[in-house]
C-alpha positions as CSV (number, residue, x, y, z in Angstrom):
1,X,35.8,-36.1,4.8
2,X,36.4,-32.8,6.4
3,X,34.5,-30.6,8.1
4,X,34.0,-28.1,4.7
5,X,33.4,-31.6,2.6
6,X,30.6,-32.7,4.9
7,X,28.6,-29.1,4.9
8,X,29.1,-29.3,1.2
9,X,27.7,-33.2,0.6
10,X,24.7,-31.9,3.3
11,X,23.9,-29.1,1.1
12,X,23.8,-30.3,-1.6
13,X,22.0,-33.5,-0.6
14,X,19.3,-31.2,0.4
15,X,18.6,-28.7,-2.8
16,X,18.5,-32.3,-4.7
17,X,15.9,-34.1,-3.2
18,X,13.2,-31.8,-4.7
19,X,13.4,-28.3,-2.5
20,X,13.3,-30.5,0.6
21,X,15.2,-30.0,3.4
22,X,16.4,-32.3,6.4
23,X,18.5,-31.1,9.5
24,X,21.7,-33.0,10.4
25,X,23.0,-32.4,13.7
26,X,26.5,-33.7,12.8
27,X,26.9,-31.4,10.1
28,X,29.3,-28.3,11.1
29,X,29.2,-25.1,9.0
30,X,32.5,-24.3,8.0
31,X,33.9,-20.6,7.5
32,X,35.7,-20.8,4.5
33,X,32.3,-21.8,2.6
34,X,29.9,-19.1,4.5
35,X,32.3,-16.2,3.3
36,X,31.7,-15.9,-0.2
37,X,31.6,-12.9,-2.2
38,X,29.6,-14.1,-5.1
39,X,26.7,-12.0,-6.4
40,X,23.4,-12.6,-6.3
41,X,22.1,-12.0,-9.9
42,X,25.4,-12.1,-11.1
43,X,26.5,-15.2,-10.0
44,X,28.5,-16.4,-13.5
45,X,29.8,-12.5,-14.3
46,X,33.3,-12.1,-13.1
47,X,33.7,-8.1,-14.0
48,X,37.0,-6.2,-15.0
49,X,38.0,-4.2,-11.7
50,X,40.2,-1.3,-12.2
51,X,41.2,-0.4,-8.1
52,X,41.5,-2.4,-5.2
53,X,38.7,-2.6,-3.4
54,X,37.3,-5.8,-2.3
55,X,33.6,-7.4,-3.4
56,X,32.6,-6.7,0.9
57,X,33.9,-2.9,0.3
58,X,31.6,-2.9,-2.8
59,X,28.9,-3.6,-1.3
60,X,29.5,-1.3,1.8
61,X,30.1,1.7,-0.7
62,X,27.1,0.8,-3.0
63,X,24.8,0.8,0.0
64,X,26.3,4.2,1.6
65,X,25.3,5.9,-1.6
66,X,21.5,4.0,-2.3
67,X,18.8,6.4,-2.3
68,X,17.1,3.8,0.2
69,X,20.2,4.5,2.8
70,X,20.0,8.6,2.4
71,X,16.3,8.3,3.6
72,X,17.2,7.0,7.0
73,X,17.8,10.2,8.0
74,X,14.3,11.3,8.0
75,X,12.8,8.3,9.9
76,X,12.8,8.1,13.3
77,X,15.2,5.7,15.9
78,X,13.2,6.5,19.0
79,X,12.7,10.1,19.2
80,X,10.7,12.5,17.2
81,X,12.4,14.3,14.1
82,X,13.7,17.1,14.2
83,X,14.5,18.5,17.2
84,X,16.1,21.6,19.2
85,X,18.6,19.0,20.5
86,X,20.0,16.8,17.7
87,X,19.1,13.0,18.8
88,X,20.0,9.6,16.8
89,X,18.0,9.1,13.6
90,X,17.9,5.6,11.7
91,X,20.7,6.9,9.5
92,X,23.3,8.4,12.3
93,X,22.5,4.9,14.3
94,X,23.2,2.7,11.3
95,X,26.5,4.2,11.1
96,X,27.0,4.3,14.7
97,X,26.1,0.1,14.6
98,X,28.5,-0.4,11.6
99,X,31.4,1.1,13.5
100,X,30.8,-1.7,16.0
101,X,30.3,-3.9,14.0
102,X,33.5,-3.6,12.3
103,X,35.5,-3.6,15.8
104,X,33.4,-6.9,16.1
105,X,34.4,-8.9,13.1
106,X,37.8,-7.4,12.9
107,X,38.6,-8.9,16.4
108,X,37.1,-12.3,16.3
109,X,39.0,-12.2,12.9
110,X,42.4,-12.0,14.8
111,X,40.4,-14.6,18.2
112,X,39.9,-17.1,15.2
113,X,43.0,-16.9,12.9
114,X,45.2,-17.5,15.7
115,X,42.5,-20.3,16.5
116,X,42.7,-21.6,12.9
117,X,45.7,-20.8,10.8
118,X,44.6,-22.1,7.8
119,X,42.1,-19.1,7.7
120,X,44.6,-16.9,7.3
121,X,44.9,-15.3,3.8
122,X,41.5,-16.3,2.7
123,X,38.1,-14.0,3.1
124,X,37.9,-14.8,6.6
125,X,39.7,-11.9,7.3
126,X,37.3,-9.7,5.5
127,X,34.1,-10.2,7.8
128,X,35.0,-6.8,9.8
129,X,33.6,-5.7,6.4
130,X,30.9,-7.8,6.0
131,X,29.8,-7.4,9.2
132,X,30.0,-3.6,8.7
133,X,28.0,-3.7,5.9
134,X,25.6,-5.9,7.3
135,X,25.2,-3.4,10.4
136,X,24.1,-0.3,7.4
137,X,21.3,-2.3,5.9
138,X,20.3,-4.1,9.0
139,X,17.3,-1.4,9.4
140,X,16.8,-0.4,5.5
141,X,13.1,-2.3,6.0
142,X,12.3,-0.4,8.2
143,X,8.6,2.0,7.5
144,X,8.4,5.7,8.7
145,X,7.9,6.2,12.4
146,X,9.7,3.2,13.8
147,X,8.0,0.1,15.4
148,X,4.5,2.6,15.6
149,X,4.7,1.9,11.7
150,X,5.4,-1.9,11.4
151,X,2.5,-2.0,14.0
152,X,0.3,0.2,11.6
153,X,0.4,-2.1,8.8
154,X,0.7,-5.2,10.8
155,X,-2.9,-3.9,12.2
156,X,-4.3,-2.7,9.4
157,X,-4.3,-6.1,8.0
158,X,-5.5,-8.1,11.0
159,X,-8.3,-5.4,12.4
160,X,-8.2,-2.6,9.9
161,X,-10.2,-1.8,6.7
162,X,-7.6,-4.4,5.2
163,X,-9.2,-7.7,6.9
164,X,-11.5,-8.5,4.3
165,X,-8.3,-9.4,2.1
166,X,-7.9,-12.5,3.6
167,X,-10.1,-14.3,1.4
168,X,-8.7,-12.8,-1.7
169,X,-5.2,-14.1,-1.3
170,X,-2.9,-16.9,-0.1
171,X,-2.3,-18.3,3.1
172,X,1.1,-17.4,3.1
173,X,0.7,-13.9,1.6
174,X,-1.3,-13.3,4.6
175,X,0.9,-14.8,7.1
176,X,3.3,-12.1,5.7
177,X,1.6,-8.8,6.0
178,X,0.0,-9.4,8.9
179,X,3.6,-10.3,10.3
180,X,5.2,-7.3,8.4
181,X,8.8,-7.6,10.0
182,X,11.6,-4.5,8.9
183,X,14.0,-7.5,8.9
184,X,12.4,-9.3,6.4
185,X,11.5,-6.1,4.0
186,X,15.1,-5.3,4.1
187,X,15.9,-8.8,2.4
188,X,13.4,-7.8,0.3
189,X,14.4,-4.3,-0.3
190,X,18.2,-6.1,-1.1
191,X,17.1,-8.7,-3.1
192,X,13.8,-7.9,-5.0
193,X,14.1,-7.3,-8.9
194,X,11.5,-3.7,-8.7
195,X,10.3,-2.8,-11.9
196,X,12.8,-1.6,-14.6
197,X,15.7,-3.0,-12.4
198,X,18.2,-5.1,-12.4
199,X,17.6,-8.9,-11.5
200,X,19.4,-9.5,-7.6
201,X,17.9,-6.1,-6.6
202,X,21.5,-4.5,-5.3
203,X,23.2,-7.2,-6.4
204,X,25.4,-7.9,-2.9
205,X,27.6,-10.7,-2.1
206,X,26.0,-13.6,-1.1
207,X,27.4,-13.2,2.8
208,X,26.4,-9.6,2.9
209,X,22.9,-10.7,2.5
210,X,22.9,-13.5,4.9
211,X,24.5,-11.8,7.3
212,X,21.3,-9.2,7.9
213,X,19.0,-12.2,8.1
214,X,18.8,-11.9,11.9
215,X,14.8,-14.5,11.9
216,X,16.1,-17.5,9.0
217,X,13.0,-18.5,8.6
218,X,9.5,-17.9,6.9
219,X,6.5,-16.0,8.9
220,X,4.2,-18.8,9.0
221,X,7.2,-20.4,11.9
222,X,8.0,-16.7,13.3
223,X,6.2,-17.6,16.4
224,X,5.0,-15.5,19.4
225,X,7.2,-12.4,18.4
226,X,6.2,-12.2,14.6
227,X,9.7,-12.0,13.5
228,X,10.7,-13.6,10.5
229,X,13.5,-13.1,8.3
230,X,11.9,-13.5,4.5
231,X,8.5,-13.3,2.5
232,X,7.2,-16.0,0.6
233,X,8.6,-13.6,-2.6
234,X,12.1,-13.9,-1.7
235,X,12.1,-17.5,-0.2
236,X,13.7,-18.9,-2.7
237,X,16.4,-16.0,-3.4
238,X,17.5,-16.8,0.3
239,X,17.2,-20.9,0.0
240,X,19.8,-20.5,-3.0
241,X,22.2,-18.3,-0.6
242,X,21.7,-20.3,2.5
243,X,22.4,-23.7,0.7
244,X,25.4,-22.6,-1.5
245,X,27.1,-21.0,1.7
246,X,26.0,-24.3,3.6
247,X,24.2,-22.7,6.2
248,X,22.3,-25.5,8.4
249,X,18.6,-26.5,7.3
250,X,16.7,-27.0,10.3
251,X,13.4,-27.8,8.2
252,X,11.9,-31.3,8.6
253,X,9.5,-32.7,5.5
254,X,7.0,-30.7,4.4
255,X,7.6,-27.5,6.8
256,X,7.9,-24.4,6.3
257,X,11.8,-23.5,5.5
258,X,14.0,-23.0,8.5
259,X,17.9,-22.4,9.0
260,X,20.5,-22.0,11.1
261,X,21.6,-18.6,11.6
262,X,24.5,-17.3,9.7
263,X,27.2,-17.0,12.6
264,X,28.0,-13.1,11.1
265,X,24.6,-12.7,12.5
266,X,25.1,-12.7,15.7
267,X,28.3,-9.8,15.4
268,X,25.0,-7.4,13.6
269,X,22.9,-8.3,16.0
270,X,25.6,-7.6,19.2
271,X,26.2,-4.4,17.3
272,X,22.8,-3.2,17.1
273,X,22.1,-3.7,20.9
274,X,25.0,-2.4,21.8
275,X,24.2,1.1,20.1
276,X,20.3,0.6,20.6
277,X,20.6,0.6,24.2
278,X,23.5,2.8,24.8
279,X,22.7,5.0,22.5
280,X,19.7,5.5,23.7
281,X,20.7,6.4,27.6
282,X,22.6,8.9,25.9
283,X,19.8,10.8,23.7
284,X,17.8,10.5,27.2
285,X,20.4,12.2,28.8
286,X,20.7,15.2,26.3
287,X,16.4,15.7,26.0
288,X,16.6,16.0,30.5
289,X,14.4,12.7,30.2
290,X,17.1,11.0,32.8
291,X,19.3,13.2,34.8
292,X,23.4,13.3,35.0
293,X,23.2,11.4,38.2
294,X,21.4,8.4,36.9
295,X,23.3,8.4,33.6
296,X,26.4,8.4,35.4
297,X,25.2,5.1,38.0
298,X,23.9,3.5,34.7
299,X,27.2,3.5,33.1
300,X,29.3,3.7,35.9
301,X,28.0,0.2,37.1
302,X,28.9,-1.8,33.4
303,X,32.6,-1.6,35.4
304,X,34.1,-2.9,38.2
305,X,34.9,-0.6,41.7
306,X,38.8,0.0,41.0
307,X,38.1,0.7,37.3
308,X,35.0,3.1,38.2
309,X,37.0,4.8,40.3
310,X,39.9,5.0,37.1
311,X,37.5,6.8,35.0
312,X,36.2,9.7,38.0
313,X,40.3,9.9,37.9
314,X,40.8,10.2,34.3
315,X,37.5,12.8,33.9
316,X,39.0,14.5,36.8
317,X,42.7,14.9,35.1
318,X,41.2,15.9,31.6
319,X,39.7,18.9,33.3
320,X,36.5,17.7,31.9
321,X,33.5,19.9,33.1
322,X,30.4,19.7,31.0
323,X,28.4,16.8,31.9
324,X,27.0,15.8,28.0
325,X,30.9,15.4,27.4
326,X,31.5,13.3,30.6
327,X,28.7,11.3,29.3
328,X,30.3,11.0,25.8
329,X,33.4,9.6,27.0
330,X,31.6,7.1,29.9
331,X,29.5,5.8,26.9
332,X,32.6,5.1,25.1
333,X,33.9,2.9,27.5
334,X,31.1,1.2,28.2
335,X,30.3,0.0,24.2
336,X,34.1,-0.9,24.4
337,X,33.1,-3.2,27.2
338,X,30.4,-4.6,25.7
339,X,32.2,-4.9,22.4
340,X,34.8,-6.9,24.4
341,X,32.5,-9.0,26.0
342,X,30.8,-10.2,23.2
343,X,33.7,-10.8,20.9
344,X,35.0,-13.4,24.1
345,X,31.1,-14.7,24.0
346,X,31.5,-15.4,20.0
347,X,34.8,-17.0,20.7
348,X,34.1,-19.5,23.5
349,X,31.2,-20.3,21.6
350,X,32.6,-21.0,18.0
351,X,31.9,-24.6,17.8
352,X,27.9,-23.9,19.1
353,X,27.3,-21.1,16.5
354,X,28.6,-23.2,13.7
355,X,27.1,-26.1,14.8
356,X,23.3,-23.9,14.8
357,X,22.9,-24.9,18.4
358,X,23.7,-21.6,19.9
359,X,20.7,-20.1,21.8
360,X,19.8,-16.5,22.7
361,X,22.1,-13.5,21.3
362,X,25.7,-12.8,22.2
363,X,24.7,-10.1,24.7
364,X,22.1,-12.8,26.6
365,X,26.3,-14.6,27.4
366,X,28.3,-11.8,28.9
367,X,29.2,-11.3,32.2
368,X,27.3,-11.1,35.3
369,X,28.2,-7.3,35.8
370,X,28.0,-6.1,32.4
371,X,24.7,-8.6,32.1
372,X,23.1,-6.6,35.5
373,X,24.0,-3.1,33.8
374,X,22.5,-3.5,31.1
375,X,19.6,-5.2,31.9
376,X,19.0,-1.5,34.0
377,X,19.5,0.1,30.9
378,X,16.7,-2.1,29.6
379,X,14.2,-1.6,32.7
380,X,14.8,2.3,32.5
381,X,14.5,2.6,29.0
382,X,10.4,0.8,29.3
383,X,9.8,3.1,31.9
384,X,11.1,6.6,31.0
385,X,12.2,6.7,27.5
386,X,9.8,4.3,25.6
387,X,6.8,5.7,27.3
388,X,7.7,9.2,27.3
389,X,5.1,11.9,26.1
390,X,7.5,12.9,23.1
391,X,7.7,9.3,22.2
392,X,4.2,8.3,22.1
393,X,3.4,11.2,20.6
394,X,5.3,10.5,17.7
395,X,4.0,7.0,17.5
396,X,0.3,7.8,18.0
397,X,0.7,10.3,15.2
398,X,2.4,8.0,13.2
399,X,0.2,5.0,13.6
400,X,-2.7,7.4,12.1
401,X,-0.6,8.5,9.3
402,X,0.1,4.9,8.2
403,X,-3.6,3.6,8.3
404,X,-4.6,6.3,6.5
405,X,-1.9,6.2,3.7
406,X,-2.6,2.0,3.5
407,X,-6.1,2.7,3.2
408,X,-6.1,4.9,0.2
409,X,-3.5,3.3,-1.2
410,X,-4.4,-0.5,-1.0
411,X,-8.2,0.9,-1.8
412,X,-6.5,2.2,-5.3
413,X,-4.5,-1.2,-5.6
414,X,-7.8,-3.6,-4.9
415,X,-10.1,-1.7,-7.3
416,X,-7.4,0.3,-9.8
417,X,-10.1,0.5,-12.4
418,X,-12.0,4.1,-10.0
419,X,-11.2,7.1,-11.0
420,X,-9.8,8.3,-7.6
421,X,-7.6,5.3,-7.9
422,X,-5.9,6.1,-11.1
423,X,-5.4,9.5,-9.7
424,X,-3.6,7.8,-7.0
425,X,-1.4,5.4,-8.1
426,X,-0.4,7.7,-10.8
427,X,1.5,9.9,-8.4
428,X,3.4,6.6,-7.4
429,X,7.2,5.8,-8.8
430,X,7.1,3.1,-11.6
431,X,9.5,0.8,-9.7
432,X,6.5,-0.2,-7.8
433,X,4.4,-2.3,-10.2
434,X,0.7,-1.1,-8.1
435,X,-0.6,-1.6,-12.1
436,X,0.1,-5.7,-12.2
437,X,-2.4,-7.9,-12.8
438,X,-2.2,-10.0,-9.9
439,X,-3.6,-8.6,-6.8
440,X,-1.0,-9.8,-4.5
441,X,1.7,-8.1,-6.1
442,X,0.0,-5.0,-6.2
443,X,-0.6,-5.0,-2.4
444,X,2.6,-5.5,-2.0
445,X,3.8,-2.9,-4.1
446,X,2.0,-0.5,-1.8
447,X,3.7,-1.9,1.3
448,X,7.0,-1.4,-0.7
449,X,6.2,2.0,-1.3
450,X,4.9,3.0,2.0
451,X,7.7,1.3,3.4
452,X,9.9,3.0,1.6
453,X,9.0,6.7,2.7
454,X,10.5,9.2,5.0
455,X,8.8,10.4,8.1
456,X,8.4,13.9,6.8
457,X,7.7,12.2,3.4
458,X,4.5,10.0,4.9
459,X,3.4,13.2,6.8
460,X,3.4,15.3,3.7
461,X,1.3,12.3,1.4
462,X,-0.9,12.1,4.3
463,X,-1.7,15.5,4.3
464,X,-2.3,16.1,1.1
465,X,-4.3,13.6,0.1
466,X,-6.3,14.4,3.3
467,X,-7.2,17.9,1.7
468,X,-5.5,18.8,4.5
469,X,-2.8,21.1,2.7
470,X,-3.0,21.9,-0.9
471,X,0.4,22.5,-3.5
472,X,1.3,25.7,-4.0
473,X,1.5,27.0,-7.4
């Protein structure tokens, strides 16, 4: 039996013995199972296509134009929106992170095929795509006002007006809000039939969507960190993925489920911290938060002496003046180390990260150098970016704007029957069902839509239900 056989028989061994799953460490995943491009929702429809583009390039071009996708630009990355100085928005940095991400699976593509002939020709080749895609949706989940907001609702929940819930629903339920993770609301946002659409939500190959579950497992196992990669709503739409790509079940009897990671995983997740750190230094740089001189020793010191002093040379030669541009082109180089250092990291590491034994992310295995660099990144970021006035600013603002926005909102949703309430969740989109008659789908329909909006979007709902500013007529 081979390797792809013996993931198969596991698999399958698993979904029949009643839901319950047991983890083998013998069994391998194999690639030619995890990359799939069936659908979810439309897993027996094989469509008429009338051009060339792949199922993977579907799903990148169907995300690019979602309505969910065009409102990154209006939520924050780490600065405040707008600016004088244009800085990285969710949007720009999810296009920034699939870039890299596509460098990433195209060259483990070519590492592997050399490595395994026999995935030549097949959809191996395709996971620079995947991974691309992966890398736009990766922070869909996201609320307004960054980490501020998945802190707001988290707290509203757990030591807000929201508390006395906990006795009106599930154990589980409650595990999830008061974990509410982005990762796991972009699942949701993926996957999640929303009134009057379609059942399978986007309806997105079935490797796309495992491939942005960075936490495989349910909130009631997310331990210290809260991160966890599903709700109890969409548990079972990632079970069926996971098992029919024979992804690795780490759950024993009765436990909560838990799986190996998808290995295209670890490519989003390399990709993100790439640009989230990098990225970042840079923005710094532009608002005068860091100076030229420390940008330069950050970046400079991701590179070895002879090759530091190449890159003064080749400034030096371009006739390259204007500091933001020397800043540009020493960021460049440094993602391209990075992205060459974790491609190596994936590679040398094949056998772990199909075998789900692999531990940490790919940037927690580079180099010593590269590893020192850009832990200084980390350590200056904490201290003078994270915790700059602008920056907590914008969070303290936004943390008020969500607890007022949930309380209103999940007031209308627990007693819909008011007046006021009616008002209220009339103004809200159909697709969120705040009308069912279970109350813990209409709390969740209120996290979906407060989830779902803008910065400038939350401010303006905030404010006007506030009295604080009136329509114009």
């Amino acid at each position: 039996m081979n390797s792809l056989q013996t993931a198969t028989f596991f698999s399958k061994k698993c979904s029949f013995l009643g839901e319950i799953h047991y983890f083998c460490t013998s069994v391998m995943m194999n690639w030619q199972q995890l990359i799939s491009n069936k659908r979810l929702g439309q897993e027996h429809r094989h469509p008429e296509r009338h051009d060339d583009r792949t199922e993977f390039k579907r799903d990148y071009d169907r995300l690019i134009f979602s309505a969910p996708f065009r409102r990154l630009q209006n939520k924050t990355q780490v600065f405040p929106l707008p600016g004088s100085i244009f800085v990285h928005n969710r949007l720009t940095h999810s296009l920034e992170v699939a870039s890299v991400g596509m460098s990433l699976g195209n060259d483990v593509a070519q590492l592997l095929i050399r490595k395994h002939p026999e995935l030549k020709d097949t959809l191996f080749q395709e996971i620079g795509q995947i991974v691309a895609t992966a890398c736009l949706a990766h922070d869909l989940g996201n609320p307004p006002f960054g980490h501020s907001g998945e802190k707001a609702i988290q707290s509203f929940f757990i030591e807000g007006a929201g508390c006395q819930l906990q006795r009106e629903v599930s154990p589980q339920f409650w595990s999830d809000i008061t974990h509410f993770e982005g990762n796991a609301n972009a699942f949701r946002l993926l996957t999640h039939q929303f009134q009057g659409r379609r059942p399978g939500g986007f309806v997105m190959t079935y490797s796309t969507l495992a491939s942005i579950v960075k936490y495989p497992f349910s909130s009631s196992v997310s331990g210290k960190k809260g991160k966890f990669g599903f709700f109890e709503t969409e548990k079972d739409n990632y079970r069926r993925i996971a098992d029919e790509l024979g992804i690795i079940c780490k759950s024993e009897v009765g436990e909560p489920l838990k799986y190996a990671r998808h290995p295209l995983v670890y490519l989003v997740e390399a990709a993100d911290d790439i640009c989230y750190e990098i990225m970042d230094i840079e923005d710094a740089h532009k608002l005068k938060i860091i100076s030229y001189e420390e940008t330069l020793d950050l970046l400079l010191s991701f590179f070895k002496e002879e090759d530091q002093q190449h890159i003064r040379q080749r400034i030096e030669e371009e006739g390259v003046t204007d500091n933001n541009e020397k800043v540009v082109y020493l960021r460049a180089r440094v993602i391209g180390e990075l992205e060459n250092e974790c491609v190596r990291v994936f590679a040398e590491h094949e056998e772990d990260i199909l075998g789900g034994t692999f531990e940490g992310s790919l940037i927690d295995h580079i180099g010593d150098r590269q590893q020192e660099a850009y832990q200084r990144c980390i350590k200056l970021s904490v201290s003078r970016i994270y915790k700059s006035r602008p920056v907590l600013d914008v969070e303290l603002s936004g943390y008020q704007i969500m607890q007022t926005l949930l309380e209103k909102f999940i007031g209308a949703a627990v007693h819909p029957e008011r007046f006021y309430s009616k008002h209220l969740i009339s103004r809200v989109s159909s697709q969120y069902y705040i009308g069912a008659p279970d109350l813990e789908t209409r709390l969740m329909a209120v996290i979906d839509y407060i989830s779902g909006m803008t910065d400038v979007y939350a401010l303006e709902v905030y404010q006007k239900i506030s009295g604080i500013s009136l329509p114009i007529v």
